[in-house]
Structure formats: structure tokens, C-alpha cells
PDB file of N, H, CA, C and O in Angstrom:
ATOM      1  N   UNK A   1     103.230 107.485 100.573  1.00  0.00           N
ATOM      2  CA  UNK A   1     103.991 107.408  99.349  1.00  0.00           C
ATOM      3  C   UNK A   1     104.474 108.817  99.024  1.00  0.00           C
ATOM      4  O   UNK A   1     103.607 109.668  99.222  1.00  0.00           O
ATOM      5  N   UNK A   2     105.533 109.233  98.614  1.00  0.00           N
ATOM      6  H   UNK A   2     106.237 108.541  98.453  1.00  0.00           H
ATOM      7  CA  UNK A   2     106.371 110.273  98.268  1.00  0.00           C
ATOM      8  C   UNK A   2     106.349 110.530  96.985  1.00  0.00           C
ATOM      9  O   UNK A   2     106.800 109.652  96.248  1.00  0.00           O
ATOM     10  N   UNK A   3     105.812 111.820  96.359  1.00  0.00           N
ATOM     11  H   UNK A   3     105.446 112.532  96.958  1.00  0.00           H
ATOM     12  CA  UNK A   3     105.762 111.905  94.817  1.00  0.00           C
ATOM     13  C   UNK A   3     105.274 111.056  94.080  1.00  0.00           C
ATOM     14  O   UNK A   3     106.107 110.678  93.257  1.00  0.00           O
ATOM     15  N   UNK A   4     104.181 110.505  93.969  1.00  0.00           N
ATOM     16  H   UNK A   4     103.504 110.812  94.638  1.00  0.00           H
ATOM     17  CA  UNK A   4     103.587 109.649  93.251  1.00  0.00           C
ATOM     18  C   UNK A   4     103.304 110.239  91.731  1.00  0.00           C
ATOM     19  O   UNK A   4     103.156 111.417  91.405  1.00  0.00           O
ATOM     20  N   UNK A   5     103.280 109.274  91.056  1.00  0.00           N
ATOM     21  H   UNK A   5     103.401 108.318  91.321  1.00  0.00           H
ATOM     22  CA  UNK A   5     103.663 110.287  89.212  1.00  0.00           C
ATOM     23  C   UNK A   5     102.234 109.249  88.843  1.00  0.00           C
ATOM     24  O   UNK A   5     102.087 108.028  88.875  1.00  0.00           O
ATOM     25  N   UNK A   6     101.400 110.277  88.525  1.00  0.00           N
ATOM     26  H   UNK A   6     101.520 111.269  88.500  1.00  0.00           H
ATOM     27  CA  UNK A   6      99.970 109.038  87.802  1.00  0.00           C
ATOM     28  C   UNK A   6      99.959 109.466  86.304  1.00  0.00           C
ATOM     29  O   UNK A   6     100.064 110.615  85.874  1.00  0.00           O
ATOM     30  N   UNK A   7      99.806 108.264  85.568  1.00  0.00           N
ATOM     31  H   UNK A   7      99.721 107.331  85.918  1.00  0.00           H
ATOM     32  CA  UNK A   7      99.762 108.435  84.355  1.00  0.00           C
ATOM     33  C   UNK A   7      99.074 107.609  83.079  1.00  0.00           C
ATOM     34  O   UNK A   7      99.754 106.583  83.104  1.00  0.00           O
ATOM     35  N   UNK A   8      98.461 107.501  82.364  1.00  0.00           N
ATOM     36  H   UNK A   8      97.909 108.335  82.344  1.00  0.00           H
ATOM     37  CA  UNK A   8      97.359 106.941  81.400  1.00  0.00           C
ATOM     38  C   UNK A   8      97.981 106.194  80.617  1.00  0.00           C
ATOM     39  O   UNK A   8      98.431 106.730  79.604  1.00  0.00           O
ATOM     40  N   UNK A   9      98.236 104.581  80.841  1.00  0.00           N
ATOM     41  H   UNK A   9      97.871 104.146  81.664  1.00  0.00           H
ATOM     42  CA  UNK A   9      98.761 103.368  79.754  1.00  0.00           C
ATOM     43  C   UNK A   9      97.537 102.318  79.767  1.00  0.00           C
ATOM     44  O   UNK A   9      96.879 101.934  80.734  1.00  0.00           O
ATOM     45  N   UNK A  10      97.414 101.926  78.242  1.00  0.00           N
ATOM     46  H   UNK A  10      97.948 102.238  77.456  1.00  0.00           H
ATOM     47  CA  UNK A  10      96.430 100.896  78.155  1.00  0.00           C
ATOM     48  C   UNK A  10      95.467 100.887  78.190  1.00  0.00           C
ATOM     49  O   UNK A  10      94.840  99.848  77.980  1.00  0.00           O
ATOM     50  N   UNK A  11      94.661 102.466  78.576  1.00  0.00           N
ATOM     51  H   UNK A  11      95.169 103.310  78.746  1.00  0.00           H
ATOM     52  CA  UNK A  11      93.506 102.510  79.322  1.00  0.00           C
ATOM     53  C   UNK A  11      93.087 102.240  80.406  1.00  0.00           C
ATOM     54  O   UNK A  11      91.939 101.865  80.647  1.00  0.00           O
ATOM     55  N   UNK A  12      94.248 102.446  81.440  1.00  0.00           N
ATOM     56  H   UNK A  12      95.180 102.750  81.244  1.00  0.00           H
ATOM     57  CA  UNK A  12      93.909 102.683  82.755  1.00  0.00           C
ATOM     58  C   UNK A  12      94.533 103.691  83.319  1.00  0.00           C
ATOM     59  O   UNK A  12      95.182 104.461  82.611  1.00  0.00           O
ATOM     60  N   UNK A  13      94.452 103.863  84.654  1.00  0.00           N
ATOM     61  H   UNK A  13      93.925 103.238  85.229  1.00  0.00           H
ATOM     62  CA  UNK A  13      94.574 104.799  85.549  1.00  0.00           C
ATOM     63  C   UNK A  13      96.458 104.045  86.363  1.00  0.00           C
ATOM     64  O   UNK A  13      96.652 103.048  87.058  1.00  0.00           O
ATOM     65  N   UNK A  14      97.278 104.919  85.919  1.00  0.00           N
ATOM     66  H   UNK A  14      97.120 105.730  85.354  1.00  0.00           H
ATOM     67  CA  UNK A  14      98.534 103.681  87.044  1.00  0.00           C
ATOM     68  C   UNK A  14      99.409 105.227  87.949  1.00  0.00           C
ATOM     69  O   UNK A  14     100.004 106.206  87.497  1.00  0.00           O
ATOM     70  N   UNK A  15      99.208 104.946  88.822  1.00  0.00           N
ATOM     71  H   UNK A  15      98.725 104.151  89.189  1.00  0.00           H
ATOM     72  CA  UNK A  15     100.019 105.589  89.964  1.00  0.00           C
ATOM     73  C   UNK A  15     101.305 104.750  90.249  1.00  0.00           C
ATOM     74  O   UNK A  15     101.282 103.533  90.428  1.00  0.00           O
ATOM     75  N   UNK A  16     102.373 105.488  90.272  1.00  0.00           N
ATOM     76  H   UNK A  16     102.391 106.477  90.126  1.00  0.00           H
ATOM     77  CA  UNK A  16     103.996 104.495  90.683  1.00  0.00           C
ATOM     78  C   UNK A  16     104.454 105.432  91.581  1.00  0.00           C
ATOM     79  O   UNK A  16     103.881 106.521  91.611  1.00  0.00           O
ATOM     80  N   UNK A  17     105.389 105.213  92.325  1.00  0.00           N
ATOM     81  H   UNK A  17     105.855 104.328  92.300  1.00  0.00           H
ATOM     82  CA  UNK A  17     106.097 105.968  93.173  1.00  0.00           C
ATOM     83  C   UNK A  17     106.647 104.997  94.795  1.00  0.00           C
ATOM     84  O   UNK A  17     106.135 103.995  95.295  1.00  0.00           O
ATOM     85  N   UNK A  18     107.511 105.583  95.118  1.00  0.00           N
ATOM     86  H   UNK A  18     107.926 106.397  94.712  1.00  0.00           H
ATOM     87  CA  UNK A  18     108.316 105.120  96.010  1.00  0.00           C
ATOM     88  C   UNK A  18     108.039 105.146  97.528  1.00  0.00           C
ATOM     89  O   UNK A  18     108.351 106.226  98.029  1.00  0.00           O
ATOM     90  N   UNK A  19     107.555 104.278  98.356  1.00  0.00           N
ATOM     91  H   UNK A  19     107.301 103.401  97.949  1.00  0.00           H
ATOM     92  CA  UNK A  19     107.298 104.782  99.948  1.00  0.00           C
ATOM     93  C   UNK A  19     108.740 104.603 100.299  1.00  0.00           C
ATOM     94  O   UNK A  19     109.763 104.347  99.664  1.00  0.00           O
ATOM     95  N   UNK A  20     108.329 104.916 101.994  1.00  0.00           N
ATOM     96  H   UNK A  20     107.498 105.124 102.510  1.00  0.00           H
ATOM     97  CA  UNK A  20     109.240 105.468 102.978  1.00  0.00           C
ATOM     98  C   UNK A  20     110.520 104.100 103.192  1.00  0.00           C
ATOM     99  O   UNK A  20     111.636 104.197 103.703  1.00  0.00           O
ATOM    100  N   UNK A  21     109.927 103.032 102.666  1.00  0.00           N
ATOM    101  H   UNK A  21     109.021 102.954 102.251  1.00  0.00           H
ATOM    102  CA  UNK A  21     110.575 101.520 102.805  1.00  0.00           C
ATOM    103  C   UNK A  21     111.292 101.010 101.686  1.00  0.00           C
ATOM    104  O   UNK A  21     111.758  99.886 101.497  1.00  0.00           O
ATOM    105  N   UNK A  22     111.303 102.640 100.556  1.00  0.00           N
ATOM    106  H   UNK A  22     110.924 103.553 100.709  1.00  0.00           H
ATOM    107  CA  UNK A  22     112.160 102.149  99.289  1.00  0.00           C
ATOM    108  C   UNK A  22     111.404 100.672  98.957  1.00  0.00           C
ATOM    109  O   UNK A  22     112.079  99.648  98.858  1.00  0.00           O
ATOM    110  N   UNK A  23     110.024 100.668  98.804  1.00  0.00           N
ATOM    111  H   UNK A  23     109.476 101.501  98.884  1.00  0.00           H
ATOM    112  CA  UNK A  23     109.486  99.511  98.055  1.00  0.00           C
ATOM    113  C   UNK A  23     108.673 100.322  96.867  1.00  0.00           C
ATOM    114  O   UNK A  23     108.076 101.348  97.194  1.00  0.00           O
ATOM    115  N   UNK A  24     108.648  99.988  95.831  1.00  0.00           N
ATOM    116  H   UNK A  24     109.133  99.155  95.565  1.00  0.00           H
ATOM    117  CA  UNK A  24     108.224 100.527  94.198  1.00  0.00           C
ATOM    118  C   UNK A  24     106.549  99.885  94.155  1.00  0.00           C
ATOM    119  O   UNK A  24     106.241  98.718  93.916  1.00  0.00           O
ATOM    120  N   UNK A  25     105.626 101.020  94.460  1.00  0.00           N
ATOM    121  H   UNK A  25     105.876 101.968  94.654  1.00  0.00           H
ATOM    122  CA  UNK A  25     104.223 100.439  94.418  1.00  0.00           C
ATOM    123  C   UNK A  25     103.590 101.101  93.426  1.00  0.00           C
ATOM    124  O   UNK A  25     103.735 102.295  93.163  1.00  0.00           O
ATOM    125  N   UNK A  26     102.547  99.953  92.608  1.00  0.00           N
ATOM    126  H   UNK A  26     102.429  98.983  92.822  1.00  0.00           H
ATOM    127  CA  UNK A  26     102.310 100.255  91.768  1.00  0.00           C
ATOM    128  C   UNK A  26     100.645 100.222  91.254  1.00  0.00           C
ATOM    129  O   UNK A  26     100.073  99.399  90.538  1.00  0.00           O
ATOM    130  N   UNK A  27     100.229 101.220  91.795  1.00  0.00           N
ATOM    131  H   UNK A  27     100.693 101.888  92.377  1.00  0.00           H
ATOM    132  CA  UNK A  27      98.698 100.881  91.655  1.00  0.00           C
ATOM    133  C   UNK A  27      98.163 100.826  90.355  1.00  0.00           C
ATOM    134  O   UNK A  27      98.741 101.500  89.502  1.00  0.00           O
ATOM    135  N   UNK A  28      97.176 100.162  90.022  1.00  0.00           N
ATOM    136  H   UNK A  28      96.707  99.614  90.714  1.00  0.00           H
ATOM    137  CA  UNK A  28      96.188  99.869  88.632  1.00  0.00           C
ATOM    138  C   UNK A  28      94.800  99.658  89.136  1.00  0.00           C
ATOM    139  O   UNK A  28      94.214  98.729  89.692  1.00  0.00           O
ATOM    140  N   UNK A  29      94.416 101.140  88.647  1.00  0.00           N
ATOM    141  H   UNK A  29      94.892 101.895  88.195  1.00  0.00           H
ATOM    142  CA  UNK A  29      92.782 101.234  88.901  1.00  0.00           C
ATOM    143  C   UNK A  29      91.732 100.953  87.818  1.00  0.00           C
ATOM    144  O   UNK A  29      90.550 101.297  87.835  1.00  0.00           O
ATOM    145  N   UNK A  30      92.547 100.091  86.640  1.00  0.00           N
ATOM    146  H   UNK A  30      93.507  99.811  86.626  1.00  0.00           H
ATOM    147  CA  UNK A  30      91.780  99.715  86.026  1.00  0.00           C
ATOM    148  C   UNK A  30      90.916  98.366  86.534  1.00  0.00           C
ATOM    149  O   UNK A  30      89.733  98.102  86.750  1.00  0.00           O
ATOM    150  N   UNK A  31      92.150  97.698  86.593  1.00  0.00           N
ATOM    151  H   UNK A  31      93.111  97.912  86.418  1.00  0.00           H
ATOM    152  CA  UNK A  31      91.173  96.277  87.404  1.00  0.00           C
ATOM    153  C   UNK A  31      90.863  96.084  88.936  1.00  0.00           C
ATOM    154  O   UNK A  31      90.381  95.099  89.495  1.00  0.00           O
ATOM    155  N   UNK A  32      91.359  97.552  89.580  1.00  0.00           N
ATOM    156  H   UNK A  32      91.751  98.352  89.126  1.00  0.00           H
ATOM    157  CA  UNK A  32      90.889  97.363  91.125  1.00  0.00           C
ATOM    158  C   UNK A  32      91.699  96.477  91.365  1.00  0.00           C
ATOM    159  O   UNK A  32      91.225  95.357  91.551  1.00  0.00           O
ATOM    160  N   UNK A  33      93.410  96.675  91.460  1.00  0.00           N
ATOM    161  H   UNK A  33      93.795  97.585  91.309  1.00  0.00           H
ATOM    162  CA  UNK A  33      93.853  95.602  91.740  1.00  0.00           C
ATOM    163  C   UNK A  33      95.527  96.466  92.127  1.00  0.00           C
ATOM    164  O   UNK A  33      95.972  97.354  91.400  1.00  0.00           O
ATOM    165  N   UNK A  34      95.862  96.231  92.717  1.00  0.00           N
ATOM    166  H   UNK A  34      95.500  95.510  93.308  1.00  0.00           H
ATOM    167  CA  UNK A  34      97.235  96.193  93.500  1.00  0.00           C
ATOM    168  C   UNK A  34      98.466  95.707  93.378  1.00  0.00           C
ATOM    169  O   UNK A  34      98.883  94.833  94.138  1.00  0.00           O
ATOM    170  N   UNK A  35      99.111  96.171  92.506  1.00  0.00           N
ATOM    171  H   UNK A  35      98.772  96.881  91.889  1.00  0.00           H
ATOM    172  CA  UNK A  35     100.385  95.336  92.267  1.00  0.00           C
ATOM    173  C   UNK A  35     101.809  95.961  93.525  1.00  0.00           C
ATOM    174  O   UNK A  35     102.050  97.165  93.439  1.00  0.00           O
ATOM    175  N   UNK A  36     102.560  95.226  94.477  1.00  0.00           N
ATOM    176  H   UNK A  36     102.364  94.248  94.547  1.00  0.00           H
ATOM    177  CA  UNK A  36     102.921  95.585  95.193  1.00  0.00           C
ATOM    178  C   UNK A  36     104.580  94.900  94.732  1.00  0.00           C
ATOM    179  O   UNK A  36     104.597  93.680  94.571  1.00  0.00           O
ATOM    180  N   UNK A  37     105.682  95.528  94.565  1.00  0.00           N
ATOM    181  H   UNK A  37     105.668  96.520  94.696  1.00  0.00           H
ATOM    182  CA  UNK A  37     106.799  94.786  93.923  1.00  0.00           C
ATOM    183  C   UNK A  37     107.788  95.541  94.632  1.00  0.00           C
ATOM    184  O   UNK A  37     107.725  96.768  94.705  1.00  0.00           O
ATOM    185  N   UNK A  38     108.853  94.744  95.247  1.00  0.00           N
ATOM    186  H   UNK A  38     108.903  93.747  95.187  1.00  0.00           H
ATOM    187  CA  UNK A  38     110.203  95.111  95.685  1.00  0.00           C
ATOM    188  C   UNK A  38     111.189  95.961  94.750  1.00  0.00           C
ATOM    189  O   UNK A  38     111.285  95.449  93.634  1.00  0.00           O
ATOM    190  N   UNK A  39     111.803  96.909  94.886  1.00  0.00           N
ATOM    191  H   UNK A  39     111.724  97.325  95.792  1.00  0.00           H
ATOM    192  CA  UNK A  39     112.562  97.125  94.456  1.00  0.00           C
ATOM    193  C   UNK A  39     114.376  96.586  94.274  1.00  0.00           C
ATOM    194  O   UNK A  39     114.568  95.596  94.979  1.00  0.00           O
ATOM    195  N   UNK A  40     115.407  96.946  93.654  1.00  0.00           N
ATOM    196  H   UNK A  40     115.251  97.750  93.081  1.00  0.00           H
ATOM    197  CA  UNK A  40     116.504  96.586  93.832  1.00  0.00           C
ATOM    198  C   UNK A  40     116.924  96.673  95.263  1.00  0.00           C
ATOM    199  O   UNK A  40     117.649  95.718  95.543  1.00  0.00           O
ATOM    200  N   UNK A  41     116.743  97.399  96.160  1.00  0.00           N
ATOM    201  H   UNK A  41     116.154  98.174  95.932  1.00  0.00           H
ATOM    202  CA  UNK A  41     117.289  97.916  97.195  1.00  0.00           C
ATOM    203  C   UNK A  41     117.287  96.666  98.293  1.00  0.00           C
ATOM    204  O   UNK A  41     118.271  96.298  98.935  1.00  0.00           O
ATOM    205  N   UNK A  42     116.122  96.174  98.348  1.00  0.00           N
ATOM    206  H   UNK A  42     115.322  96.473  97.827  1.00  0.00           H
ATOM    207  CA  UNK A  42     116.239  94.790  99.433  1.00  0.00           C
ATOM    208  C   UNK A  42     117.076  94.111  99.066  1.00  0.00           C
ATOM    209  O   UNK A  42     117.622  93.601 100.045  1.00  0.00           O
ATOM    210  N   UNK A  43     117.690  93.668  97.779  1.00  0.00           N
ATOM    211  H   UNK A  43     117.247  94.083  96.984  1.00  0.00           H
ATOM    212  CA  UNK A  43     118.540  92.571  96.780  1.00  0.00           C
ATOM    213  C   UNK A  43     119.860  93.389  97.323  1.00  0.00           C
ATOM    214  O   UNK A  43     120.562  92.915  98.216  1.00  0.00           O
ATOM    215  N   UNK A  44     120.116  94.562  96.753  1.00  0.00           N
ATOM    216  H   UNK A  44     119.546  94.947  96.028  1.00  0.00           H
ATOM    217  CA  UNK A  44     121.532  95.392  97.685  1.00  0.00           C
ATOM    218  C   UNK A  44     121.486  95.261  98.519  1.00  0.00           C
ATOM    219  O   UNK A  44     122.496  94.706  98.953  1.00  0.00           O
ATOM    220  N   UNK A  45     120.608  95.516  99.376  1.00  0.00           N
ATOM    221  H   UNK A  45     119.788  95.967  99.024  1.00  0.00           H
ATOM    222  CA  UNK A  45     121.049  95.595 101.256  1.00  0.00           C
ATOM    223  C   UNK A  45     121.298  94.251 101.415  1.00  0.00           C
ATOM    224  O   UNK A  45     122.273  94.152 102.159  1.00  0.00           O
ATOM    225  N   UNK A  46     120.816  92.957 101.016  1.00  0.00           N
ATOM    226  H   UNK A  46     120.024  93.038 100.411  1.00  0.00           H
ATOM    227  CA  UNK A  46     121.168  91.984 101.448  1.00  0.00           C
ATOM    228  C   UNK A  46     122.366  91.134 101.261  1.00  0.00           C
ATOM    229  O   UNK A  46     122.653  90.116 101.890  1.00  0.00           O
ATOM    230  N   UNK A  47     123.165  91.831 100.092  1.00  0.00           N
ATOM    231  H   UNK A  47     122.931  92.658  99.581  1.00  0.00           H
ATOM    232  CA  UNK A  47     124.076  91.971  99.257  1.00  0.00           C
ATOM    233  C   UNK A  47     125.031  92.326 100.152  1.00  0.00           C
ATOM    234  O   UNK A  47     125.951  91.546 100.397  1.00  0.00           O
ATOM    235  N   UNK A  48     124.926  93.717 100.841  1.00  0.00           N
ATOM    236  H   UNK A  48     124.179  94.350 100.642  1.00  0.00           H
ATOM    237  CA  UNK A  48     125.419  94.610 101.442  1.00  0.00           C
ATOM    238  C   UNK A  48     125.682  94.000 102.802  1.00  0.00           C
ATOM    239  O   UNK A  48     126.795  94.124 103.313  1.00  0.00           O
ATOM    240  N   UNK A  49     124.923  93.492 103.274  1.00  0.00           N
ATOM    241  H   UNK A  49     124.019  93.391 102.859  1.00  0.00           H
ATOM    242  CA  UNK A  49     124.600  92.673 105.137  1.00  0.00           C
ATOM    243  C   UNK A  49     125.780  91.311 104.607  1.00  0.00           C
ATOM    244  O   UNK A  49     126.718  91.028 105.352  1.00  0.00           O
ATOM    245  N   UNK A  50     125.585  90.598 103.325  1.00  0.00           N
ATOM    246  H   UNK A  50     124.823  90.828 102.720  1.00  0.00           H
ATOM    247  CA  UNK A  50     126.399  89.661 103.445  1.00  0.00           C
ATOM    248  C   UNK A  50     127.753  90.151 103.694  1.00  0.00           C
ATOM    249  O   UNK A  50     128.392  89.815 104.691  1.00  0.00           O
ATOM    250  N   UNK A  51     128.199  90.949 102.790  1.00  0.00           N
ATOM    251  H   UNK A  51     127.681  91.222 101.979  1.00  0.00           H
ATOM    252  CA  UNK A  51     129.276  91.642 102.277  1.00  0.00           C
ATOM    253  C   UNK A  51     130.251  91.991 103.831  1.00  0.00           C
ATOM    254  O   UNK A  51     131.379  91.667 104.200  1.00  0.00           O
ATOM    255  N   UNK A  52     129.050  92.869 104.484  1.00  0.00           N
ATOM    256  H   UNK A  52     128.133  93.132 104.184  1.00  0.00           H
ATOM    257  CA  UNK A  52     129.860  93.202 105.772  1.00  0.00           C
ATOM    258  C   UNK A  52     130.055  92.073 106.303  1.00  0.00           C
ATOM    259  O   UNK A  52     131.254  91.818 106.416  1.00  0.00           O
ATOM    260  N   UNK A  53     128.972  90.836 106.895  1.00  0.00           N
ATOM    261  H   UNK A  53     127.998  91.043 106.803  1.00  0.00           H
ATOM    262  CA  UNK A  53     129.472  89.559 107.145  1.00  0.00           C
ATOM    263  C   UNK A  53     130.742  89.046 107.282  1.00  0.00           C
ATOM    264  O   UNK A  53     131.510  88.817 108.217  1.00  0.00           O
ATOM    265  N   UNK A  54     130.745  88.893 105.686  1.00  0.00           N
ATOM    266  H   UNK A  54     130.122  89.080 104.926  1.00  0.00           H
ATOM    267  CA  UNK A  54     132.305  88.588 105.430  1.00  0.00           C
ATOM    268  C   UNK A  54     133.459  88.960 105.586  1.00  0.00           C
ATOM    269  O   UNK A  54     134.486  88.297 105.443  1.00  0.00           O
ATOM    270  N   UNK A  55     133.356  89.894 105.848  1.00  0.00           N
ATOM    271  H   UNK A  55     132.522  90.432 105.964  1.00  0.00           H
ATOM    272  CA  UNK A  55     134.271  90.917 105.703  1.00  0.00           C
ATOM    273  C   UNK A  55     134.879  91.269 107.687  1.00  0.00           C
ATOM    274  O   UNK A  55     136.000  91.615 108.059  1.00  0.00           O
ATOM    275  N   UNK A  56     133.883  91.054 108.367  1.00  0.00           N
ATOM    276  H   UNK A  56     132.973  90.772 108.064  1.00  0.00           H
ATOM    277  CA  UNK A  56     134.043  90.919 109.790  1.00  0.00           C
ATOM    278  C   UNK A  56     134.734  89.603 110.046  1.00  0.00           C
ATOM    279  O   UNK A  56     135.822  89.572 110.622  1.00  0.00           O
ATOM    280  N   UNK A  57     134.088  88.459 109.604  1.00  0.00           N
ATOM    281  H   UNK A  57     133.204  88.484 109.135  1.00  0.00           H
ATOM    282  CA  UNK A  57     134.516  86.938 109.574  1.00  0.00           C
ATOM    283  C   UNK A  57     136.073  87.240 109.465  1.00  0.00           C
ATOM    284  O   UNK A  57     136.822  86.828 110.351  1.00  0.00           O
ATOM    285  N   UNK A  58     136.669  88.112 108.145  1.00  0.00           N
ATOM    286  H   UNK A  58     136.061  88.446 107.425  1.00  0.00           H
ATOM    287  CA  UNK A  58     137.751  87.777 107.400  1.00  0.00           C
ATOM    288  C   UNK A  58     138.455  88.309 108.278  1.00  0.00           C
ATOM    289  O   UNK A  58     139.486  87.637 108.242  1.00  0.00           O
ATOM    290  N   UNK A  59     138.599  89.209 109.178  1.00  0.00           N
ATOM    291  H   UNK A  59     137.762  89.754 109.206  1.00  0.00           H
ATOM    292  CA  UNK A  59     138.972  90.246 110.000  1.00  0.00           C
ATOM    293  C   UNK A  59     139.511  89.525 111.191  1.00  0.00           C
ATOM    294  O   UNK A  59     140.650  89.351 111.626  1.00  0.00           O
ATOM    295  N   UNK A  60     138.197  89.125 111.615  1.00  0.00           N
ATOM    296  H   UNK A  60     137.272  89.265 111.262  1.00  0.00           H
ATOM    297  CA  UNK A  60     138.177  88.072 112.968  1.00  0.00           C
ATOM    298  C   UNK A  60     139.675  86.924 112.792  1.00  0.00           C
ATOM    299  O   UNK A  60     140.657  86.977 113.532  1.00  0.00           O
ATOM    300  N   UNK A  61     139.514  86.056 111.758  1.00  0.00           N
ATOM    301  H   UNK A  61     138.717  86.012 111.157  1.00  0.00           H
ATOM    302  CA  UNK A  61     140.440  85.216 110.721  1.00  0.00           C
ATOM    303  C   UNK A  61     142.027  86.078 111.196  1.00  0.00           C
ATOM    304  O   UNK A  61     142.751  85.723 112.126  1.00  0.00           O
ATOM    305  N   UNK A  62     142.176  86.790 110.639  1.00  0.00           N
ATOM    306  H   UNK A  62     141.588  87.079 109.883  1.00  0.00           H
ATOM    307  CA  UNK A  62     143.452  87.534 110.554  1.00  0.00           C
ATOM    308  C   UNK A  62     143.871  88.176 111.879  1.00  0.00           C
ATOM    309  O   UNK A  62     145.034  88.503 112.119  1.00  0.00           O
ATOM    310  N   UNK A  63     142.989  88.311 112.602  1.00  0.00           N
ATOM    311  H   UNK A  63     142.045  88.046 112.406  1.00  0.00           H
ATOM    312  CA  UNK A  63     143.139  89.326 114.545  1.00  0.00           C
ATOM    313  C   UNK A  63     143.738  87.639 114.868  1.00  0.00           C
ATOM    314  O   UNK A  63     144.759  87.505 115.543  1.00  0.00           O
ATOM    315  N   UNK A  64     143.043  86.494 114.353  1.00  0.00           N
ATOM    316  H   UNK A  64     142.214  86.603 113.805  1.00  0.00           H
ATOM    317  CA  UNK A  64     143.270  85.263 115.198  1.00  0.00           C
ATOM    318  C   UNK A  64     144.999  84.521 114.938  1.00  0.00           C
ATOM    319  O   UNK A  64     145.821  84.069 115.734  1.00  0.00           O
ATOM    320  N   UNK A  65     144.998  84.659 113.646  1.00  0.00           N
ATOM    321  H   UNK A  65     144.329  85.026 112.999  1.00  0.00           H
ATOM    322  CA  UNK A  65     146.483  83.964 113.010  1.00  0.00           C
ATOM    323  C   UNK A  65     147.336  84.982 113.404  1.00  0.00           C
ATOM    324  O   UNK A  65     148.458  84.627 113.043  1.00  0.00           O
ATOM    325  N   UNK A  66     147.401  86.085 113.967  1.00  0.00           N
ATOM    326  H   UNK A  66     146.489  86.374 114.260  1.00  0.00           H
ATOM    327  CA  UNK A  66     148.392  87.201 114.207  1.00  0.00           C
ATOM    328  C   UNK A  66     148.442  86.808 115.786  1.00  0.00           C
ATOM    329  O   UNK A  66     149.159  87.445 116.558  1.00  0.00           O
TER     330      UNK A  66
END
């Protein structure tokens, strides 16, 4: 994990910060427990993968009618 920022809410212990996979982890050492949550970035890239998709498809489309 890269720069991890720890800081005191609620009465626990919470570490946040970003790994190498751009996933947002979020530890809580109050209850010994692991909260592990995606960030926006998988939702963009997949966004992004469609996007080019289409965009090749549309291409392909237009190389063909010409």
C-alpha cells in the first residue's frame, strides 16, 4: 500500500490508502475486521474498454460501407 494516512474515528484505529491495483483499502482495527472496496477506477476502465469497443466496431462499419 502507498501512503497510507491512519487516523482516529469512532474510537478506532482506520488506515485508508491506495495499492498498486488502484483498489481503496480500508482497514478497521477496531473490530479486527477488513473492509476491502473498489474504487471508481474499475467502473472507468470498464467504461473505457467498452468505449474503445465501440468505437473499433464503428470504424470496422465505415472501412466496410466505403
Amino acid at each position: 500500500m502507498t501512503n497510507p494516512t491512519r487516523t482516529k474515528r469512532c474510537g478506532g484505529d482506520v488506515l485508508c490508502g491506495i495499492d498498486n491495483h488502484f483498489q481503496l483499502l480500508l482497514y478497521i482495527s477496531e473490530n479486527h475486521c477488513q473492509l476491502e472496496t473498489k474504487t471508481f477506477f474499475e467502473y472507468f476502465l470498464r467504461i473505457v474498454n467498452k468505449t474503445h469497443d465501440y468505437a473499433i466496431l464503428e470504424n470496422k462499419k465505415i472501412c466496410i460501407s466505403h
